[in-house]
py3Dmol code that shows the C-alpha trace and the ligand (Angstrom):
import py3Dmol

protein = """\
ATOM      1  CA  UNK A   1      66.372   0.745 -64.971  1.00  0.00           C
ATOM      2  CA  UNK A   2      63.040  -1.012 -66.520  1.00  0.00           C
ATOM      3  CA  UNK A   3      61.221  -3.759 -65.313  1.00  0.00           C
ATOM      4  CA  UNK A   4      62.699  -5.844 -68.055  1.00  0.00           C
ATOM      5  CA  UNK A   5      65.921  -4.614 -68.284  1.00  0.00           C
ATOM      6  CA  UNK A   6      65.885  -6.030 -64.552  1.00  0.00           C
ATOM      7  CA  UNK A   7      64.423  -8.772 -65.070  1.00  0.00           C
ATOM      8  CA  UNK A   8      67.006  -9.777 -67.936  1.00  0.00           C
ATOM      9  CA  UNK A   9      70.315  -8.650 -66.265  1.00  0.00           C
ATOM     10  CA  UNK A  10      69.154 -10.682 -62.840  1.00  0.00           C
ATOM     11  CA  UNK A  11      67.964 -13.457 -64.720  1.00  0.00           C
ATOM     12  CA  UNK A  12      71.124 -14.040 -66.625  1.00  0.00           C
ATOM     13  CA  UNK A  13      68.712 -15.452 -69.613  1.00  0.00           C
ATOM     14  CA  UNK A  14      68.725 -11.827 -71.473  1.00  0.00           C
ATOM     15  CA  UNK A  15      65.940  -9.642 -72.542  1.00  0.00           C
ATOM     16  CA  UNK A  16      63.983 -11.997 -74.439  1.00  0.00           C
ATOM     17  CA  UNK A  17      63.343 -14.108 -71.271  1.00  0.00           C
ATOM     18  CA  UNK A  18      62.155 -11.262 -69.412  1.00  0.00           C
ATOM     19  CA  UNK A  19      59.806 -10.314 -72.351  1.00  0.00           C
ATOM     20  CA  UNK A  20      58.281 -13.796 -72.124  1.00  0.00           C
ATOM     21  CA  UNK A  21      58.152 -13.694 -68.489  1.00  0.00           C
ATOM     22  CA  UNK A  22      56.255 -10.167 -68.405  1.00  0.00           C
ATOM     23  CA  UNK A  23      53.605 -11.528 -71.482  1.00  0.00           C
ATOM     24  CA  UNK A  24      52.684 -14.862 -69.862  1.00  0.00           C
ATOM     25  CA  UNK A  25      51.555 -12.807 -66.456  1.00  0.00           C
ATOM     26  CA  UNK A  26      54.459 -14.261 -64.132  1.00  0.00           C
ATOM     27  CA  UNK A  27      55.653 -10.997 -63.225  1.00  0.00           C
ATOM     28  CA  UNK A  28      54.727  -9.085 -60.517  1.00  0.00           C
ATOM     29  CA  UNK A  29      55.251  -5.374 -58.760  1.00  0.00           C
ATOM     30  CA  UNK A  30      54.507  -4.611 -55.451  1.00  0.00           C
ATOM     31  CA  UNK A  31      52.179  -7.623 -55.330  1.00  0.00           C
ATOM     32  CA  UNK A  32      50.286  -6.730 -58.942  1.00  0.00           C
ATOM     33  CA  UNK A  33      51.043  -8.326 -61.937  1.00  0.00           C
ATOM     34  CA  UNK A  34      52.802  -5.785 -64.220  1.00  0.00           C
ATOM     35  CA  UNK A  35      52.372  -6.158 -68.036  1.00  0.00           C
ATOM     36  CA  UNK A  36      54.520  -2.523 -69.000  1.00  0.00           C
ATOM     37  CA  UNK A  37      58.087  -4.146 -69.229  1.00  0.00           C
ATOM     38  CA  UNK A  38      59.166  -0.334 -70.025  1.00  0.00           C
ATOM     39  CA  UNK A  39      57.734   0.891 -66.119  1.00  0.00           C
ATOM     40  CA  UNK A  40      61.221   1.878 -64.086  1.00  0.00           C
ATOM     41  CA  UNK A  41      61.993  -0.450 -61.085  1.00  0.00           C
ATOM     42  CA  UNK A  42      62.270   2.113 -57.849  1.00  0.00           C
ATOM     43  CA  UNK A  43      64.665   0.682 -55.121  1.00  0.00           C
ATOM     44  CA  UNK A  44      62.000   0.029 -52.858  1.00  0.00           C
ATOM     45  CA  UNK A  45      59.974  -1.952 -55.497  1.00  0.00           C
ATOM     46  CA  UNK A  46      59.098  -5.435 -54.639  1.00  0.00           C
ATOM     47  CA  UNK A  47      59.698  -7.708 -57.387  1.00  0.00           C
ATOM     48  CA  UNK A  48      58.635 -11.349 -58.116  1.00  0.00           C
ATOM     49  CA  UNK A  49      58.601 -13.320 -61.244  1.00  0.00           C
ATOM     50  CA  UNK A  50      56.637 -17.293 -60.407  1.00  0.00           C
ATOM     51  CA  UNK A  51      56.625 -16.149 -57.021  1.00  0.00           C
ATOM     52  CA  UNK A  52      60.504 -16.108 -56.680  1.00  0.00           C
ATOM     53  CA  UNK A  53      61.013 -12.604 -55.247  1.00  0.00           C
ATOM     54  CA  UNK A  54      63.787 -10.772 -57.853  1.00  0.00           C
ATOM     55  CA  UNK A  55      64.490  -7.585 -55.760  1.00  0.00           C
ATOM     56  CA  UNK A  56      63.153  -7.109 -51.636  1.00  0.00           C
ATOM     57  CA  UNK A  57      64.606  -3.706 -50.230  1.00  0.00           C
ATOM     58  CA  UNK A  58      63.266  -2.460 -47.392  1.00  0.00           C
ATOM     59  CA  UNK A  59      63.256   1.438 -47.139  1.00  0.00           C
ATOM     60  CA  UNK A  60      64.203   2.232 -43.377  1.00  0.00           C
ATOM     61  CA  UNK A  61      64.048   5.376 -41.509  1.00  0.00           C
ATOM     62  CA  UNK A  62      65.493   5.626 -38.081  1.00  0.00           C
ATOM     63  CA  UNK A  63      65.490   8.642 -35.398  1.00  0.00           C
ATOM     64  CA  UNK A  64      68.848   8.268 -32.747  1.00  0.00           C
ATOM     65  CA  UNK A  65      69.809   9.357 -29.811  1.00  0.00           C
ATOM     66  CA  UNK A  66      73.628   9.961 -30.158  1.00  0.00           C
ATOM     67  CA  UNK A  67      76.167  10.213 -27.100  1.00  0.00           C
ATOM     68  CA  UNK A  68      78.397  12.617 -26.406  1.00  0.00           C
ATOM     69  CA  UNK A  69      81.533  11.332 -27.991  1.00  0.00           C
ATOM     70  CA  UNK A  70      79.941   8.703 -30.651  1.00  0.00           C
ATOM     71  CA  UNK A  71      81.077   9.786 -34.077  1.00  0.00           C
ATOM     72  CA  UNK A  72      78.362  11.046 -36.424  1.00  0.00           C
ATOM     73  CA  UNK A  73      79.730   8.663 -39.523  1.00  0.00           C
ATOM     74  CA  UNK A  74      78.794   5.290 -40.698  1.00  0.00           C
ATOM     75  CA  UNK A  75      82.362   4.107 -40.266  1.00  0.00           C
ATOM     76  CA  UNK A  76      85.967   4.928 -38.568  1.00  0.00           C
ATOM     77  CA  UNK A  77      88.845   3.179 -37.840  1.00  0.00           C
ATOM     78  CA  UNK A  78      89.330   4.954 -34.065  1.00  0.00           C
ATOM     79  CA  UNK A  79      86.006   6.048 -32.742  1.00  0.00           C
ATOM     80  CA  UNK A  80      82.496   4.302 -32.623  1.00  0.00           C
ATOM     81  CA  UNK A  81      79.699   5.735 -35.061  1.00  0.00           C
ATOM     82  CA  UNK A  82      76.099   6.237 -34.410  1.00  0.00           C
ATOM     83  CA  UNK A  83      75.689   2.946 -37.025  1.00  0.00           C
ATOM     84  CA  UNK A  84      77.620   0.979 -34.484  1.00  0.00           C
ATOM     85  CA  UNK A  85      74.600   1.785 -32.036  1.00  0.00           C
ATOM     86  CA  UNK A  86      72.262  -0.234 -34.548  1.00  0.00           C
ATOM     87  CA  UNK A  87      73.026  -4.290 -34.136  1.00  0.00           C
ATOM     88  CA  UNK A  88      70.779  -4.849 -36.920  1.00  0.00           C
ATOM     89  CA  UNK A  89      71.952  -7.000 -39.870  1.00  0.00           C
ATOM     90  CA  UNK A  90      71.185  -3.990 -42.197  1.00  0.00           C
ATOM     91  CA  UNK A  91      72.552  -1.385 -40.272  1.00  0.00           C
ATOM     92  CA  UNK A  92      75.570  -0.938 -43.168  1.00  0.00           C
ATOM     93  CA  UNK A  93      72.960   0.000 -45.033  1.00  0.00           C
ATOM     94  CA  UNK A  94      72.011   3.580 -43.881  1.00  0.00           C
ATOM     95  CA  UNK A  95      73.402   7.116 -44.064  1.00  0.00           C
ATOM     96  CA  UNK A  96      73.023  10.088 -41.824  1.00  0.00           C
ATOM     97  CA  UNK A  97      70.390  12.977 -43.066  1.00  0.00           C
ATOM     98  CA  UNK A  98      72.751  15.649 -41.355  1.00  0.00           C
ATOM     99  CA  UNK A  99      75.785  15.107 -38.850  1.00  0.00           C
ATOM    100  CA  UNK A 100      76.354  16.301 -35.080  1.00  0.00           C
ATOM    101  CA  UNK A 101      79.647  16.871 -34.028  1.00  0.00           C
ATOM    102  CA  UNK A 102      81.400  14.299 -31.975  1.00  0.00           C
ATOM    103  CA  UNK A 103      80.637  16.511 -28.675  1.00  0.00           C
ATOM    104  CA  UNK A 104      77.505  17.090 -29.278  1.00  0.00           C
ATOM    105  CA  UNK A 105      74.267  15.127 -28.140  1.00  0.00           C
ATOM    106  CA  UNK A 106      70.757  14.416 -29.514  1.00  0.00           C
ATOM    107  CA  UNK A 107      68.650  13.533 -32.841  1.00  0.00           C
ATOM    108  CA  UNK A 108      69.986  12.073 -35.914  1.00  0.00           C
ATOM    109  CA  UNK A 109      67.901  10.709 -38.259  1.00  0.00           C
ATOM    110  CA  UNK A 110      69.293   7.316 -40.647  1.00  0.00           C
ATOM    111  CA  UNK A 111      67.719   6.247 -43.643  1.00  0.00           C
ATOM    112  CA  UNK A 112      68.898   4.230 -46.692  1.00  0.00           C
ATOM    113  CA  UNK A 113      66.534   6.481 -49.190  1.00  0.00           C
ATOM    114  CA  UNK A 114      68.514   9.116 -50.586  1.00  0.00           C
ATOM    115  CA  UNK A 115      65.195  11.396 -51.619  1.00  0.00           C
ATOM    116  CA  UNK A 116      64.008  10.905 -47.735  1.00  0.00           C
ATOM    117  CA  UNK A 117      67.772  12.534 -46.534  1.00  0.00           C
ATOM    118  CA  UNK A 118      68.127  14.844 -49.256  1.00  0.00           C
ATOM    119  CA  UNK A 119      64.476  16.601 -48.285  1.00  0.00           C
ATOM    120  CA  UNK A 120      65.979  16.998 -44.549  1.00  0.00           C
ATOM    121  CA  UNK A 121      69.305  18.166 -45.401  1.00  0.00           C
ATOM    122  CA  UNK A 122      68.984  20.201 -48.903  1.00  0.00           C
ATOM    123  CA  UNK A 123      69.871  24.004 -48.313  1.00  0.00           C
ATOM    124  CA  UNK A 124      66.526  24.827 -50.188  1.00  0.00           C
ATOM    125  CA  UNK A 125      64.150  23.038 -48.256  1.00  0.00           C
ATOM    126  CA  UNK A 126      64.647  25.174 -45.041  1.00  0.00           C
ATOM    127  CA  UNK A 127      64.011  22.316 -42.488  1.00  0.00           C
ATOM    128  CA  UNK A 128      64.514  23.541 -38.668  1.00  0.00           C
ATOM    129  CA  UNK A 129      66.596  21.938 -36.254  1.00  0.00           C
ATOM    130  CA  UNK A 130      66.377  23.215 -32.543  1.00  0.00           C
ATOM    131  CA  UNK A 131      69.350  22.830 -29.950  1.00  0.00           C
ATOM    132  CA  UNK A 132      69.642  22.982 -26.402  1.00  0.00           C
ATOM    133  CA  UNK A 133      72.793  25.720 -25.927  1.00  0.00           C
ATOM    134  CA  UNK A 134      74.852  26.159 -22.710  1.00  0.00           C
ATOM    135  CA  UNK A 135      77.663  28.860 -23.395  1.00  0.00           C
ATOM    136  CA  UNK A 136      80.384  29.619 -20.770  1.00  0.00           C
ATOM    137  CA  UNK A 137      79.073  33.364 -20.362  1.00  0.00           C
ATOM    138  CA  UNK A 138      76.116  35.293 -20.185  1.00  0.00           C
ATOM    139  CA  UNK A 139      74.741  35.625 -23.400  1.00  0.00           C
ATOM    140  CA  UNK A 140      73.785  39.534 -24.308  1.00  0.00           C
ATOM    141  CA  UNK A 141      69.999  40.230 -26.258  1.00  0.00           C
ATOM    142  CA  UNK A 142      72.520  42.002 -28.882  1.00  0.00           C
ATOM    143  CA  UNK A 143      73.486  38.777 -29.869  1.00  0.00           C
ATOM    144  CA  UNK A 144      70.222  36.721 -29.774  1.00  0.00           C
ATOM    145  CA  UNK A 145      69.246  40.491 -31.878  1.00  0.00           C
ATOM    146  CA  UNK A 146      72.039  39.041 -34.469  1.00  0.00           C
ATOM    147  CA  UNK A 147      70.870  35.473 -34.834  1.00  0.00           C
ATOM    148  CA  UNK A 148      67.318  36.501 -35.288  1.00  0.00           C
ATOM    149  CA  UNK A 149      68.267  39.110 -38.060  1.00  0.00           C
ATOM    150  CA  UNK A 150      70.648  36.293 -39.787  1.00  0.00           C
ATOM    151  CA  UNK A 151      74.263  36.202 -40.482  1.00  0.00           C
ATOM    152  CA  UNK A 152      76.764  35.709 -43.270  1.00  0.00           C
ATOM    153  CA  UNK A 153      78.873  32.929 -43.662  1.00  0.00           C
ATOM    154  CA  UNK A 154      81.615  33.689 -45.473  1.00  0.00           C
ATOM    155  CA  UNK A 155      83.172  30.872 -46.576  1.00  0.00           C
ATOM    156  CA  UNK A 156      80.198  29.251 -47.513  1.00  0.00           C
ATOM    157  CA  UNK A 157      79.123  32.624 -49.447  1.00  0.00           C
ATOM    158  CA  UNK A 158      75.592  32.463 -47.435  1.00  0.00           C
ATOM    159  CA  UNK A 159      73.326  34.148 -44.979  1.00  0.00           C
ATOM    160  CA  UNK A 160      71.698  32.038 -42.452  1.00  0.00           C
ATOM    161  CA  UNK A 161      68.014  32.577 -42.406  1.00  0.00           C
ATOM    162  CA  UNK A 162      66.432  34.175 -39.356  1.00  0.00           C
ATOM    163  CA  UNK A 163      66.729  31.849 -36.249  1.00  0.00           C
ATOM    164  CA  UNK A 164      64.487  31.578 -33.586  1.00  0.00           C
ATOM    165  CA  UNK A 165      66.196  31.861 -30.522  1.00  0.00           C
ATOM    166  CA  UNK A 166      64.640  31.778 -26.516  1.00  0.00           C
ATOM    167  CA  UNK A 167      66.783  32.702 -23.615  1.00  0.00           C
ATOM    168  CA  UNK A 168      66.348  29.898 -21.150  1.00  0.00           C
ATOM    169  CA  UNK A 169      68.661  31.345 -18.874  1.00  0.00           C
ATOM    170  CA  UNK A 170      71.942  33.778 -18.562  1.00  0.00           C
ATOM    171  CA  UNK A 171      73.857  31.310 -20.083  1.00  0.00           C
ATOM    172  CA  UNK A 172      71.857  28.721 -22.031  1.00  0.00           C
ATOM    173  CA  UNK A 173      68.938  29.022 -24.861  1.00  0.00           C
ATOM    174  CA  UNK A 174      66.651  26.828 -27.339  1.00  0.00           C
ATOM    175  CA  UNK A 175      68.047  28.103 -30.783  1.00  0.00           C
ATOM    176  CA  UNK A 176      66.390  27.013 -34.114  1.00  0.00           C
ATOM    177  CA  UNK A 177      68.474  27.158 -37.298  1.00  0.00           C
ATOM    178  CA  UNK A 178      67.796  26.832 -41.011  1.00  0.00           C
ATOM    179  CA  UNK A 179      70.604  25.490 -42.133  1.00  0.00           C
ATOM    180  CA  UNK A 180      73.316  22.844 -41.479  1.00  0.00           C
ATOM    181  CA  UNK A 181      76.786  24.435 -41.651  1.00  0.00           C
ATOM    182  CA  UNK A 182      79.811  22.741 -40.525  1.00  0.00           C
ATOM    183  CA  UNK A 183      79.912  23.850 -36.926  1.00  0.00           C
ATOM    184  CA  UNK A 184      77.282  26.484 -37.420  1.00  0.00           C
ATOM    185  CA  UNK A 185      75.984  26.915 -34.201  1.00  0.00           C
ATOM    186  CA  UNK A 186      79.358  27.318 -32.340  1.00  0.00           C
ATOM    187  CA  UNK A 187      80.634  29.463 -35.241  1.00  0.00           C
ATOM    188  CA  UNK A 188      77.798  31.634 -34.704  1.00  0.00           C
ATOM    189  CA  UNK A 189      78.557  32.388 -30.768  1.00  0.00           C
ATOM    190  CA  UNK A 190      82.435  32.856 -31.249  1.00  0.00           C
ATOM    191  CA  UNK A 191      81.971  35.214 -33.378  1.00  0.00           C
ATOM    192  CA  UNK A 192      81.456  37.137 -30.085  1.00  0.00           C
ATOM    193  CA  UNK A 193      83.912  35.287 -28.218  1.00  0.00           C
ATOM    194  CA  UNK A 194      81.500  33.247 -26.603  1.00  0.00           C
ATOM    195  CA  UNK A 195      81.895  29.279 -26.645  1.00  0.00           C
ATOM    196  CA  UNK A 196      79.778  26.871 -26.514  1.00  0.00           C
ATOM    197  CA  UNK A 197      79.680  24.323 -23.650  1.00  0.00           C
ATOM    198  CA  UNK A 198      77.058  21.680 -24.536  1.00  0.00           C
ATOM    199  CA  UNK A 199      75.108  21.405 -27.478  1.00  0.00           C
ATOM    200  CA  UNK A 200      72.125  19.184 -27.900  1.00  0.00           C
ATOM    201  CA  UNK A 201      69.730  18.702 -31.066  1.00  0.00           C
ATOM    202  CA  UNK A 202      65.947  18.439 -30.077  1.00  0.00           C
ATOM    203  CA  UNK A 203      64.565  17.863 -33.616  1.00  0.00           C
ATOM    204  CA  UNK A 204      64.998  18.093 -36.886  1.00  0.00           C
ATOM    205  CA  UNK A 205      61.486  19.483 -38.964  1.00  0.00           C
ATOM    206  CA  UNK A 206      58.419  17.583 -37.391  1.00  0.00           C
ATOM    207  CA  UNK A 207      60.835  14.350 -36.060  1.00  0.00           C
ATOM    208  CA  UNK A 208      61.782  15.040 -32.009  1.00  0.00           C
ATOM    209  CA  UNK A 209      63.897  13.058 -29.608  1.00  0.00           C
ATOM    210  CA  UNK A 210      60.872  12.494 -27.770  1.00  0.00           C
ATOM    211  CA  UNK A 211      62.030  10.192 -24.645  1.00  0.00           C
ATOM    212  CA  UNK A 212      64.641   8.148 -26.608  1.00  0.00           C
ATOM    213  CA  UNK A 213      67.730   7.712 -24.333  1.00  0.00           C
ATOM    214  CA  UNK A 214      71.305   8.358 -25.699  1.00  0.00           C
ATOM    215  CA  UNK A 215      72.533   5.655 -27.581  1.00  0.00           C
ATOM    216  CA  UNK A 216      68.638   4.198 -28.319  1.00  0.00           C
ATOM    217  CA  UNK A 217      66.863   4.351 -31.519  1.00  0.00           C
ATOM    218  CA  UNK A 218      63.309   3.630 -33.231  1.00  0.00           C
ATOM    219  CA  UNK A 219      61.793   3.468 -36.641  1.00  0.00           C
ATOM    220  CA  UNK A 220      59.567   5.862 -38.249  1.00  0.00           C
ATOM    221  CA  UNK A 221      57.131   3.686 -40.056  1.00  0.00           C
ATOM    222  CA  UNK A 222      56.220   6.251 -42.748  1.00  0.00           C
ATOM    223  CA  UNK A 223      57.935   9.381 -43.388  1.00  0.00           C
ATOM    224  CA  UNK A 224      55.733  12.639 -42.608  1.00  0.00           C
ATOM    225  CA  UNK A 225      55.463  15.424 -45.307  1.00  0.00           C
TER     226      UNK A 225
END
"""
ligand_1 = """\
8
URA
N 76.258 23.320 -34.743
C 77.443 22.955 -34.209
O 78.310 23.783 -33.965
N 77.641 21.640 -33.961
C 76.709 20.679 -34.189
O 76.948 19.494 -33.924
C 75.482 21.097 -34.735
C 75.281 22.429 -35.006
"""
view = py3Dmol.view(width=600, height=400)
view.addModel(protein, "pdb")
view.setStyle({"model": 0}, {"cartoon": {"style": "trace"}})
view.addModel(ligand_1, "xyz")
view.setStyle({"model": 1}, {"stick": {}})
view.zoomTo()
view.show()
């Protein structure tokens, strides 16, 4: 949507009053007056017209510590989400870039800008996630061999890309993965009937848990590249 077209619709007074208002100076974008009534209006955009502020949105980005057993959702009838962790008026707000499964512990990252989530989670963009793995058996070098050449996916017609994967002992490892599959990581040890025990995300691309406790959170001022 334009500037104007903005301006008219919240206005109520139509696109004539907006035209006016943009002419005569009164109308400002991110703190400069704006004189292009055609220029889009981003979601993040402040807007003022005579100082009254038309749209405010603050763009938030959040990394979380989920519990075992919170729900990685933004709502559910039964079980609590990771957004009922946030007692922020805005909370309702956000969306998860990429879900952990209710048993599993670690990072999540919550943002209400769409391009921000989409970069983390798109298939294309490659970003790595790393997990803590404990597995109720020893697990063999042929199968570390197997995540590090990639495997296929067949119902998602895909190959995962080469993990990284470091044995930290007989039964538990760091693995990095590529890609976000439903389940992925515990699909990828059953396929040699080995299950997975606990599983704990790290980080997700350059964002890590750092010392956040389960169940805390903090903002990330400014997204990294
Ligand atoms: N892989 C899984 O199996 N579960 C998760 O929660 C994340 C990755």
């Amino acid at each position: 949507m334009t500037l104007s077209q903005f301006i008219a619709k919240s206005s109520g007074l139509g696109k004539r009053h907006a035209k006016k208002l943009i002419e005569a100076g009164d109308v400002r974008l991110n703190g400069e007056i704006v004189i292009d009534g055609n220029l889009p209006l981003e979601k993040f955009d402040l807007l003022s017209a005579n100082g009254e502020i038309l749209q405010a949105r603050t763009a938030r980005y959040l990394l979380l510590h989920k519990p075992i057993g919170i729900l990685s959702a933004t709502t559910d009838k039964i079980h609590r989400t990771v957004v009922d962790l946030i007692h922020e008026p805005w909370a309702n707000e956000l969306h998860l870039a990429g879900r952990l499964d209710r048993a599993t512990s670690g990072l999540v990252i919550l943002t209400n800008d769409s391009r921000f989530s989409e970069s983390l989670t798109s298939p294309d963009k490659h970003v790595p996630k790393t997990y803590l793995v404990q597995t109720d058996q020893a697990i063999p070098e042929t199968v570390l061999q197997q995540f590090r050449d990639g495997m296929s996916f067949e119902k998602e017609n895909t190959r995962s890309a080469p993990a990284e994967v470091e044995l930290l002992s007989e039964t538990s490892c760091r693995l990095t993965i590529y890609e976000g599959l439903h389940h992925q990581i515990k699909r990828m040890f059953l396929r040699f009937g080995i299950r997975v025990t606990q599983l704990h995300r790290e980080s997700i691309g350059p964002y890590h848990l750092g010392n956040l406790q389960p169940g805390e959170w903090r903002n990330i001022d400014f997204p990294l590249d």
